[in-house]
C-alpha positions in Angstrom: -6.2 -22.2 1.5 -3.5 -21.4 3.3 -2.2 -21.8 7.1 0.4 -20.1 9.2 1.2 -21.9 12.5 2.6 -19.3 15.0 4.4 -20.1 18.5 4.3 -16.8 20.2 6.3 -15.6 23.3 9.6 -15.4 21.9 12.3 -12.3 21.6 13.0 -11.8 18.1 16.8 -10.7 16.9 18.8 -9.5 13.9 18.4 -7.0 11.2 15.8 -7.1 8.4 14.9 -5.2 4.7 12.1 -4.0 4.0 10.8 -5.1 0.4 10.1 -2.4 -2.4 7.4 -0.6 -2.0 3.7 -2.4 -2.8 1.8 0.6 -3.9 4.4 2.2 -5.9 5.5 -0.7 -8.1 1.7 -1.0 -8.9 1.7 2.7 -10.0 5.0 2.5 -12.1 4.5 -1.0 -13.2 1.0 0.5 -15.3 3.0 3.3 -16.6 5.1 1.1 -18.7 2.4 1.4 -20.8 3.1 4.8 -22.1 6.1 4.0 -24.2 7.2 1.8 -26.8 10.5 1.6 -25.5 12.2 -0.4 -22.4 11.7 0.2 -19.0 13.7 -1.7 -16.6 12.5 -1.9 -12.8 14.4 -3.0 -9.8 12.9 -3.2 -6.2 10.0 -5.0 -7.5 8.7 -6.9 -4.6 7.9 -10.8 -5.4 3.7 -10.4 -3.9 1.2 -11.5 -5.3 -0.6 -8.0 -6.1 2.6 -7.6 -7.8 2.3 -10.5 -9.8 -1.0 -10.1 -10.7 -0.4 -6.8 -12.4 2.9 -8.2 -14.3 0.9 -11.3 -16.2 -2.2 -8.8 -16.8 0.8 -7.1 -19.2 2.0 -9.9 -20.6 -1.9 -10.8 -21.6 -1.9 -7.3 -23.2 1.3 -7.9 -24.8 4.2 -6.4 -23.1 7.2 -8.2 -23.4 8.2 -9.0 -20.1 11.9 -10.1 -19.0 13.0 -11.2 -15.4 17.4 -10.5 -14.9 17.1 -11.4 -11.0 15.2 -11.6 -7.9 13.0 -7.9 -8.4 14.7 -6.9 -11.4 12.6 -6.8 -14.9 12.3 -4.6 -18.2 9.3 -4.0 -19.5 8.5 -3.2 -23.3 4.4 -2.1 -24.8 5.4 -1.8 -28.0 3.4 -4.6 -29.5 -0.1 -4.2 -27.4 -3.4 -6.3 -28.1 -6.1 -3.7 -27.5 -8.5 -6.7 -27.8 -7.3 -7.8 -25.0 -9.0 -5.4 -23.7 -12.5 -6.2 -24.7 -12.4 -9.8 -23.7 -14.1 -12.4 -21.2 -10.5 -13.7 -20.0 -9.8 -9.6 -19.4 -12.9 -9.2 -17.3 -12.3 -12.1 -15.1 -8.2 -10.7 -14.8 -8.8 -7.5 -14.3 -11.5 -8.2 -11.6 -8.7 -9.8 -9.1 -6.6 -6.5 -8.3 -7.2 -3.0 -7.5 -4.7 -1.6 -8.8 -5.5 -3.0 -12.6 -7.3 0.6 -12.4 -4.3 2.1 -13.2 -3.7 0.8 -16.8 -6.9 3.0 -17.7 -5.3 6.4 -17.9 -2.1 5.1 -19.8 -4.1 3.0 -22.5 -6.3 6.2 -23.0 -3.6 8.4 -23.8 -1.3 6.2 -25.9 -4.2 4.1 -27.4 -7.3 6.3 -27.5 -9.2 3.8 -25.2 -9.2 2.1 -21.9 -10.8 -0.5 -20.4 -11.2 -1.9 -16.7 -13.9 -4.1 -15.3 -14.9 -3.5 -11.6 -11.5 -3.9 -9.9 -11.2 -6.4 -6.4 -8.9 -5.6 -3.4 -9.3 -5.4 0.1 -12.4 -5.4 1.6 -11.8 -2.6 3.9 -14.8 -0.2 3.3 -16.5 1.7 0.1 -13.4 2.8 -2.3 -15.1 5.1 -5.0 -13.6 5.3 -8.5 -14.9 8.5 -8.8 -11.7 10.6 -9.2 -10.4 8.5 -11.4 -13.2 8.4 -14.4 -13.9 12.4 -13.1 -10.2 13.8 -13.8 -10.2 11.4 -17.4 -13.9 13.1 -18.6 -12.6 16.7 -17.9 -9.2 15.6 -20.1 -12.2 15.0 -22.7 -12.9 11.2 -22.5 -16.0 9.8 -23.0 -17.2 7.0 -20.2 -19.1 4.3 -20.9 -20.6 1.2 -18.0 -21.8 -1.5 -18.4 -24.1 -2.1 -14.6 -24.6 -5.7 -15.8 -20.8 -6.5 -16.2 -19.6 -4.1 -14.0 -17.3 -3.0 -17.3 -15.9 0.6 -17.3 -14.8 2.3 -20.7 -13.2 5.7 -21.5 -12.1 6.7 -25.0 -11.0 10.0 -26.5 -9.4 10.6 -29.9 -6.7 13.0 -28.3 -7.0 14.1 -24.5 -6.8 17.8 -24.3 -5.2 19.2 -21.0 -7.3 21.1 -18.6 -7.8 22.6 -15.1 -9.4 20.1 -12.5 -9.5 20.6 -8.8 -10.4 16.8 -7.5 -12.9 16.0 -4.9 -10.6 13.9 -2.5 -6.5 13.4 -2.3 -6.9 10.0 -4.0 -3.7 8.3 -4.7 -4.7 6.1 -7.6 -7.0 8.6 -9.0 -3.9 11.0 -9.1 -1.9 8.5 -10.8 -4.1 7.5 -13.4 -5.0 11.1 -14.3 -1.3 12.5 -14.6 -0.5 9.1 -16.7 -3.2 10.2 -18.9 -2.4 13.6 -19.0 1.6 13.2 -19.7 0.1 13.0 -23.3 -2.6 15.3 -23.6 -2.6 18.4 -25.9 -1.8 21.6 -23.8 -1.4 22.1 -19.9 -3.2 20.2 -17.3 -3.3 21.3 -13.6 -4.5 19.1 -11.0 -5.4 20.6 -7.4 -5.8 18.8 -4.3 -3.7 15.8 -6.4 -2.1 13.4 -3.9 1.5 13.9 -3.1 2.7 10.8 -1.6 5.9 9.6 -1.7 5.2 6.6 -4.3 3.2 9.3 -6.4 6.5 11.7 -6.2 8.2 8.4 -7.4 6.5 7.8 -10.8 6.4 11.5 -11.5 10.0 11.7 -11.4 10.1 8.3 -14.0 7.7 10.0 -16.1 9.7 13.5 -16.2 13.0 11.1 -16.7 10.8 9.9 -19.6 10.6 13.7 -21.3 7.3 14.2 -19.6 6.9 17.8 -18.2 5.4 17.5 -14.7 6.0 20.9 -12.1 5.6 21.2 -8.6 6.2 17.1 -7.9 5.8 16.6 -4.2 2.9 19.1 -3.8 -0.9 19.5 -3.7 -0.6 21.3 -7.0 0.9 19.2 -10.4 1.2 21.2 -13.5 1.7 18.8 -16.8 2.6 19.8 -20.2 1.6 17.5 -22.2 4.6 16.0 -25.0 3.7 13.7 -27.9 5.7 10.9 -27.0 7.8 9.2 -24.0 10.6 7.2 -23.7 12.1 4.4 -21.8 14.2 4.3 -18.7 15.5 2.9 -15.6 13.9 3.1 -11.8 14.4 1.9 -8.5 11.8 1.3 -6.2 11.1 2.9 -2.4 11.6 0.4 0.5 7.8 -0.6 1.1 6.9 2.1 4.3 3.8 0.3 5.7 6.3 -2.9 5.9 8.8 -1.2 7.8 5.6 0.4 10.2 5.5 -3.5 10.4 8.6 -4.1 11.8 8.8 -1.4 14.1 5.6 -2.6 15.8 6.5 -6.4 15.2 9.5 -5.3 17.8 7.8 -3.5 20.4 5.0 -6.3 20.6 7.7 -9.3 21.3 10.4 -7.0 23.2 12.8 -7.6 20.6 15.9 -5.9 19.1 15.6 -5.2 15.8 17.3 -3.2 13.1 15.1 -2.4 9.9 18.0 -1.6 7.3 17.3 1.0 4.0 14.5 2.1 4.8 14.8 5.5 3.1 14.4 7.9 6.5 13.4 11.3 4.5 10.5 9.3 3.3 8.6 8.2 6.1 6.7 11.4 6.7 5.4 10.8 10.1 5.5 7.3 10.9 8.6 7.2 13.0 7.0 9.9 15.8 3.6 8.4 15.4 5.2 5.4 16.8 7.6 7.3 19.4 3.7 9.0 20.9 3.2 4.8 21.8 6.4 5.4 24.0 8.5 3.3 21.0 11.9 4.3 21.2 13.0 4.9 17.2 16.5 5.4 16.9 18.1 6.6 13.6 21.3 4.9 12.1 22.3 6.3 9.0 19.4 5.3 6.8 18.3 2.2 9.2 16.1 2.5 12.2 17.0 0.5 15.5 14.3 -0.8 17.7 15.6 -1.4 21.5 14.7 -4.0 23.3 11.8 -2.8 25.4 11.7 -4.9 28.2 10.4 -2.4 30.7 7.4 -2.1 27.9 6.2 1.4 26.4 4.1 4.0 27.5 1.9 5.9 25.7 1.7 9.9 25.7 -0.7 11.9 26.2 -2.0 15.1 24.4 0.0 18.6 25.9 -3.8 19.1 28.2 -3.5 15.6 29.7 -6.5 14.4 27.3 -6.4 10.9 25.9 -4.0 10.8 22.8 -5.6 9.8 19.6 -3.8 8.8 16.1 -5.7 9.3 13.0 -5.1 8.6 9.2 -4.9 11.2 6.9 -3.9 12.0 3.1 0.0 12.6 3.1 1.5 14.0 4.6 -0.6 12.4 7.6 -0.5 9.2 8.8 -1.4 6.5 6.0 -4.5 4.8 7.0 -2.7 1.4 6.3 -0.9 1.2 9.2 -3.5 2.1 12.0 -4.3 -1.6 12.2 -0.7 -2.4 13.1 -0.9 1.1 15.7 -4.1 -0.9 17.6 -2.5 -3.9 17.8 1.1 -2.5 19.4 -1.1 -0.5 21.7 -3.1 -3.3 23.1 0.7 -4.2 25.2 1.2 -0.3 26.2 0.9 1.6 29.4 -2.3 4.1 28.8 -4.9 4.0 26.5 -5.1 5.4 22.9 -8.6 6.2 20.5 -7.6 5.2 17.2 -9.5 7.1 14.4 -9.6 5.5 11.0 -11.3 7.9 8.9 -10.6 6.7 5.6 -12.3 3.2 5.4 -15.2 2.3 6.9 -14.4 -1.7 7.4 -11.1 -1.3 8.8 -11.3 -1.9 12.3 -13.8 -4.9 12.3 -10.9 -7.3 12.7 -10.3 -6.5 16.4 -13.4 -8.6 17.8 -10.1 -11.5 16.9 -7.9 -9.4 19.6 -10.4 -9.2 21.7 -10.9 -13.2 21.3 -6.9 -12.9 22.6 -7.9 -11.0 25.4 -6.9 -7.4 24.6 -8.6 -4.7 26.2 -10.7 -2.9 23.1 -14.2 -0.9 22.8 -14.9 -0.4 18.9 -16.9 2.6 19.6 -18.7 2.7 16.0 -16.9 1.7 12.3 -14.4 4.4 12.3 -13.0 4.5 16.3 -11.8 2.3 19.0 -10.1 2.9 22.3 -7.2 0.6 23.2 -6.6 0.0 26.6 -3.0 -1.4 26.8 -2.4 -4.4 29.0 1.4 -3.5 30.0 2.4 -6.9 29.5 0.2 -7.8 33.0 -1.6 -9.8 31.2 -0.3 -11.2 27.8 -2.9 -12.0 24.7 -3.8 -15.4 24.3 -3.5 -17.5 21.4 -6.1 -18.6 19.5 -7.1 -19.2 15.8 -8.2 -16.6 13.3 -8.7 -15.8 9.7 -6.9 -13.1 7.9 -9.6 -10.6 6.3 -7.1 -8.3 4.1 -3.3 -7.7 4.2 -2.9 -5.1 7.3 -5.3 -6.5 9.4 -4.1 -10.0 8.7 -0.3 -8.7 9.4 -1.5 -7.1 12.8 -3.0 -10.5 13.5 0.1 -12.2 13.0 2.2 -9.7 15.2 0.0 -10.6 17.6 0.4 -14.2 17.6 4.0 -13.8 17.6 3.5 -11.7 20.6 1.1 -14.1 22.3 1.4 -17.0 24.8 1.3 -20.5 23.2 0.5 -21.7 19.8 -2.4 -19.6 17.0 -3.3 -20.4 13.8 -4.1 -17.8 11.2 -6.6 -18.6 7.6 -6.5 -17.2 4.2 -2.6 -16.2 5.0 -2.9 -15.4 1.0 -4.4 -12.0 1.7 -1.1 -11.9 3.6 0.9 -12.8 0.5 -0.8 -10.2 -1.4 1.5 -7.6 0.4 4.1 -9.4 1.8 7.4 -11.1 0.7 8.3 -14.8 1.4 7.5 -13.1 5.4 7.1 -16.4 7.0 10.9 -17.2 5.6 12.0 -13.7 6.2 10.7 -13.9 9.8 12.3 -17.5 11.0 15.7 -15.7 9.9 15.1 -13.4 13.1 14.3 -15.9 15.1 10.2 -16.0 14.9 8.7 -19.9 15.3 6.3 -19.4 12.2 5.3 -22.3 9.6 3.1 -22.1 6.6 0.8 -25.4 6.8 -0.7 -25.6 2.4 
């Protein structure tokens, strides 16, 4: 297992990119499934999540080829459905969420889909629900297995449909619209996610010849088309890692620049950070972070009352970056309740901040108030284990922000969602080490 060695208290400086985006290369990287001809990706960021998901398709027999550093094609015309239906599949399929996603592709080209109970963080209940829900009403039988833990849907054709779905579910939404870019007939999907990264695929698909209306809203209307082909796509600089970054400079007082980061698609995550008193400054497409040596203070609401930041479906706030909001507010002037609404685990990694002597009442599972120290008193270092990706990121911020020398565990859940960051981090000046 893994060890990062951390000597905190120092300015960072320099400029750094973002990696492609984790979430949407997991979403397009499944929907190579849908054609037999090539796709080629570039952006892919080198993670193990990322990984995972690229030698599950090689198992099911896409042919994969690598032409640089985030650049592949991709080419499913050759697939072994028993694959599908094996031991080895059950115990690959079991280490990444996001193998959920070849479900609704498989079904539509293949008739059948497979997926045993998928891992991921441990962050809280995540239902599969939507997914299985929004593939029934498109006319696919389900199947489980409780003793495996082995999910089936199969359907001779899928047959398009009106479905309103029971939450904004970014996977679910995926899966569903893969499965019904070749259904017979029209499918509308209310209340369907509309992030960014699901924007992204639907514009692949529709580049494709899918027919997919009203990309980038609530509502998707898909006419379903017998066939798709191959093309080209670039993915979105990674928005939770620049959220990183941002708070990565207010915590250590450093200058920073975060270049390409793809401004018109951060929704709200620039002013959620300016509420902490961040200054965000725009450059072109690249956001500067100022110094803040005089620290940051924290707004409140317009009645005085104590400001809170919650997540919420886009285009709120994405729950994946409140962790890295509690940590840069445990240095601010004022106090802050942070909501997390989504996930019911997420906030159980501050009793480690706390250990560093941050100021923090976790008032049940889903809130805590942050009262910020305004560098006073600086957090202490200390050693700690890494419980998923953000939380273990928003540890590490705060060891680079801390006094003295901390050690952080199972830096792997790190690696699931970061790039080479240790490397990537000494370039601006951080005093990080892995220790294997």
């Amino acid at each position: 297992m893994g060890t990062f060695k951390i000597e905190g208290g120092h300015q960072l400086k320099g400029s750094i990119q973002p990696q492609g985006a984790k979430n949407e290369a997991l979403q397009i990287l499944c929907a190579v499934l849908l054609t037999p001809e090539v796709v080629t990706i570039n952006n892919i960021p080198d993670i193990i999540d990322v990984n995972k998901l690229i030698s599950l398709l090689k198992k099911l027999g896409v042919k994969v080829e690598k032409h640089a550093r985030g650049s592949y094609s991709f080419q499913a015309d050759d697939i072994n459905l028993e694959y599908l239906e094996s031991d080895q599949f059950k115990i690959d399929g079991r280490g990444l969420r996001g193998s959920i996603m070849i479900v609704g592709p498989l079904l539509a080209r293949f008739g059948k889909g497979y997926i045993p109970k998928p891992g991921g963080d441990k962050i809280g209940r995540r239902r599969l629900d939507t997914h299985f829900e929004g593939l029934i009403k498109l006319g696919a039988k389900f199947g489980y297995s409780k003793e495996e833990q082995f999910y089936g849907v199969e359907a001779k054709r899928l047959k398009g449909t009106y479905m309103l779905l029971e939450e904004a579910s970014v996977t679910g939404t995926a899966n569903i619209v893969m499965a019904a870019v070749l259904a017979e007939g029209q499918t509308t999907i209310y209340n369907a996610a509309c992030e960014p990264y699901l924007q992204q695929l639907c514009k692949m698909l529709n580049r494709m010849g899918a027919k997919i209306s009203g990309v980038g809203s609530n509502k998707l209307i898909i006419d379903g088309v017998e066939r798709l082909g191959g093309t080209d796509h670039r993915l979105l600089p990674d928005m939770i890692e620049i959220g990183s970054w941002i708070g990565l400079a207010a915590m250590t007082k450093s200058e920073l620049t975060i270049t390409n980061v793809s401004w018109n698609d951060l929704g709200l995550i620039p002013e959620t950070f300016r509420k902490l008193g961040i200054t965000v400054e725009k450059q072109e497409d690249d956001i500067h972070i100022p110094a803040h040596t005089d620290g940051y203070e924290i707004q409140s609401f317009i009645d005085g009352s104590i400001l809170t930041i919650s997540d919420a479906p886009w285009p709120g706030f994405t729950p994946d970056l409140l962790s890295i909001i509690l940590v840069v507010a445990t240095q601010a002037r004022g106090s802050v309740l942070i909501h997390q609404k989504m996930f019911e685990s997420r906030l159980f990694f501050v009793d480690k901040l706390i250990d560093m002597g941050a100021k923090i009442i976790l008032c049940d599972p889903h809130r805590a108030t942050v009262i910020g120290h305004d560098y006073k008193s600086t957090l202490k270092a200390t050693t700690m284990t890494s419980p998923d990706i953000r939380a273990g990121v928003s540890l590490l911020i705060a060891a680079l922000s801390a006094k003295g020398t901390s050690t952080i565990q199972n830096i792997e859940q790190i690696d699931r969602g970061y790039e080479r960051i240790a490397e990537r981090l000494r370039a601006i000046g951080a005093k990080i080490e892995r220790l294997d």
